[in-house]
N, C-alpha and C positions, 0 to 999 in steps of 0.2 A: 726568767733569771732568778734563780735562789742565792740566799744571801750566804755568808759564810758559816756562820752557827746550823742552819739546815742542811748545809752541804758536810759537816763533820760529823756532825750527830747521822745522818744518812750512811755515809762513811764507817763511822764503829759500828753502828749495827751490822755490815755486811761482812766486815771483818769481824764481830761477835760470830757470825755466822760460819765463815771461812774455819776459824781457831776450834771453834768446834765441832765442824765436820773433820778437819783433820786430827784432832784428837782422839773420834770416834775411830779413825783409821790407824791410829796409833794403837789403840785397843785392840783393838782386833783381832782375832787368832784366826790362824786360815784361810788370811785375804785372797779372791780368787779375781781374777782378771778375764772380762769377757772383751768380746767384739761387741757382743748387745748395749746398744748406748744409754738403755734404761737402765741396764747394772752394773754399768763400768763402774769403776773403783767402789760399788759399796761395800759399807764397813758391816759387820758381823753382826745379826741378833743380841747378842750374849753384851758387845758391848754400847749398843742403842743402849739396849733397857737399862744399864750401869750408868749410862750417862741421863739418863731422864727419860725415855721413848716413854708414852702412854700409850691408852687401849687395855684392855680385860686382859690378855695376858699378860704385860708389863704388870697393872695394878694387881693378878695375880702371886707375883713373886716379889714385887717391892712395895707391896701396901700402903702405896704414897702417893696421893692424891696432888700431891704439887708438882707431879708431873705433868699435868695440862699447862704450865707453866711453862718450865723446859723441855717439851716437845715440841715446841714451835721453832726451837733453836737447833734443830738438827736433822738429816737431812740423808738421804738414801742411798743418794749415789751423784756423780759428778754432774750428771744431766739436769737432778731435780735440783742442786744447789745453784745452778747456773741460771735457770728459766726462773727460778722462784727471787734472785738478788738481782736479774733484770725487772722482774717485775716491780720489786722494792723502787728501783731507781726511777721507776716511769709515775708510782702511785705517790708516794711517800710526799715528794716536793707538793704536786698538788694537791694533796691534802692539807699538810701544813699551809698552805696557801691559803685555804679559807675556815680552817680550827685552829690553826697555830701549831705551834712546834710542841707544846707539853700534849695539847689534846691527841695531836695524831699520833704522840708516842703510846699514850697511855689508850689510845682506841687499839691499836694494833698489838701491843700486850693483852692487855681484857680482853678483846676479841679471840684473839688466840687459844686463852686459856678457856673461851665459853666453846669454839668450835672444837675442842679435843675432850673437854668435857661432855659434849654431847655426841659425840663418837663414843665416851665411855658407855653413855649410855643406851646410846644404840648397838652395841657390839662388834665394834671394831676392834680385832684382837690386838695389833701395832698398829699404831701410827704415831708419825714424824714429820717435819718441814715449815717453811711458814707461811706456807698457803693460807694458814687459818685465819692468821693474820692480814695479811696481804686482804684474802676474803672481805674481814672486817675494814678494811680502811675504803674496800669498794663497796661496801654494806652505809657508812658514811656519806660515801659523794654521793651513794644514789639518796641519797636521803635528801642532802643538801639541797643535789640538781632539781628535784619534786616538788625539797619546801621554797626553795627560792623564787623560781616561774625569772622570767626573762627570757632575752634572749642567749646570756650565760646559762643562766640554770638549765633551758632548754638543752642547750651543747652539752653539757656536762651530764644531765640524766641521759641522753643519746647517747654519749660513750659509756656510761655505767651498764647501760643496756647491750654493748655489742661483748662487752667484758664478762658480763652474765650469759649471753648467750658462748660463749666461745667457754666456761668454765663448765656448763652442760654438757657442750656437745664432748668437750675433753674429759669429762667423767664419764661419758656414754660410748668412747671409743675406746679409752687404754684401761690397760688392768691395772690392779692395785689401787685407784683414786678412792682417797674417802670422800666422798660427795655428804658422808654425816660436819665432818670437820669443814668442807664450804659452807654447809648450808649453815651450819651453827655457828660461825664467824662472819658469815654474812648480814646471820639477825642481829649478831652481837653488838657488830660494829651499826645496825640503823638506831637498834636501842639508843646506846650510849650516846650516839652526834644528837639523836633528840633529848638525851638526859645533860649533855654539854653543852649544848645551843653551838653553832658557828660563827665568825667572829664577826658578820655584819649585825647581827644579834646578838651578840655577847661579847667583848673585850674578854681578852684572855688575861687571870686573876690571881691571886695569892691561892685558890684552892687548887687551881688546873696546874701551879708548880708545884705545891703539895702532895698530891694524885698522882702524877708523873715523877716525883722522886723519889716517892713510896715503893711504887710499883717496880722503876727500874734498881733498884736498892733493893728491892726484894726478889728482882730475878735475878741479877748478877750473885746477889748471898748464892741462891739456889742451884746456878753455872756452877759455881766455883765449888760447892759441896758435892754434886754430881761428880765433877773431877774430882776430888777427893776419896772418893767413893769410890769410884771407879779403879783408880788407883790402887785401891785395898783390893778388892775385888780381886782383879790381875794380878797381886804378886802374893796372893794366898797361897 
């Protein structure tokens, strides 16, 4: 059972998510409609990268590195927005559930931005979604389930592990996966839950709402300019 405040905050984020996958498809020129459930409704190259999409050719035409930021916030097509806001709903509560609500926010932004960062750097030309994140928040509980030992921590690294196994085998069957953007979100997020401690070992503090209001303060500025941008863009 989650409390009210997890259950809202869980909430915006997937409508942060919604708003701007449909805005990317408001952009759009030339929306094309398949049967392929992988590319139903996706919105147009031209305006991913105007809205935030990272990867070497993104950072080739918009030179902005605060795209590993807003790349986790957008999304390819209706299939991957739908599998990736289910997954939010399954991870997010248990997470918060043993970091708290500011850590799992601010795990799952930082992580995000470290897995599309390291797609920059491994050469992924586009990528999008919030896998990366999502990644980092399972990069967390495996961590947790490891350091804790019990007979919780035991259940919880065993699901960490069927959830790792099942994001392989899913990079190893479909095309397009960045498997640089798991794995990079996956380290991100064990880093940081060991640089955050969890809350039977640490009380959540005046810096973990700090850290988390920074961060979300600083991705919505970056939302919101993306759209703004975008905007110009389109009616040049």
């Amino acid at each position: 059972m989650i409390d009210n405040r997890t259950k809202v905050t869980i909430q915006t984020i997937i409508w942060i998510n919604v708003i701007m996958y449909a805005v990317s498809l408001l952009f759009s020129r030339g929306l094309h409609f398949t049967l392929n459930p992988l590319n139903a409704l996706a919105p147009s190259i031209d305006a991913l990268i105007f809205l935030g999409a990272s990867g070497t050719m993104a950072l080739a035409y918009t030179h902005d590195w605060s795209s590993i930021f807003t790349a986790n916030w957008l999304h390819g097509s209706l299939l991957h927005i739908l599998f990736n806001m289910m997954a939010l709903h399954t991870l997010a509560p248990l997470t918060t559930k043993e970091f708290g609500l500011y850590r799992m926010l601010s795990i799952y932004i930082l992580s995000g931005a470290g897995g599309f960062f390291l797609s920059c750097i491994g050469g992924v030309p586009l990528t999008i979604g919030a896998s990366a994140g999502l990644c980092g928040l399972i990069g967390a509980l495996f961590y947790f389930g490891w350091s804790r030992g019990g007979s919780w921590g035991k259940m919880v690294f065993d699901q960490t592990k069927s959830w790792i196994f099942s994001l392989v085998l899913i990079g190893l069957i479909l095309p397009n996966i960045n498997n640089w953007g798991h794995g990079g979100g996956f380290a991100a997020g064990f880093i940081l839950a060991v640089l955050f401690g969890y809350e039977e070992r640490r009380r959540s503090g005046k810096i973990d709402i700090l850290v988390c209001a920074g961060m979300s303060v600083f991705t919505c500025f970056l939302l919101f300019r993306s759209i703004f941008q975008g905007m110009a863009a389109i009616l040049k």
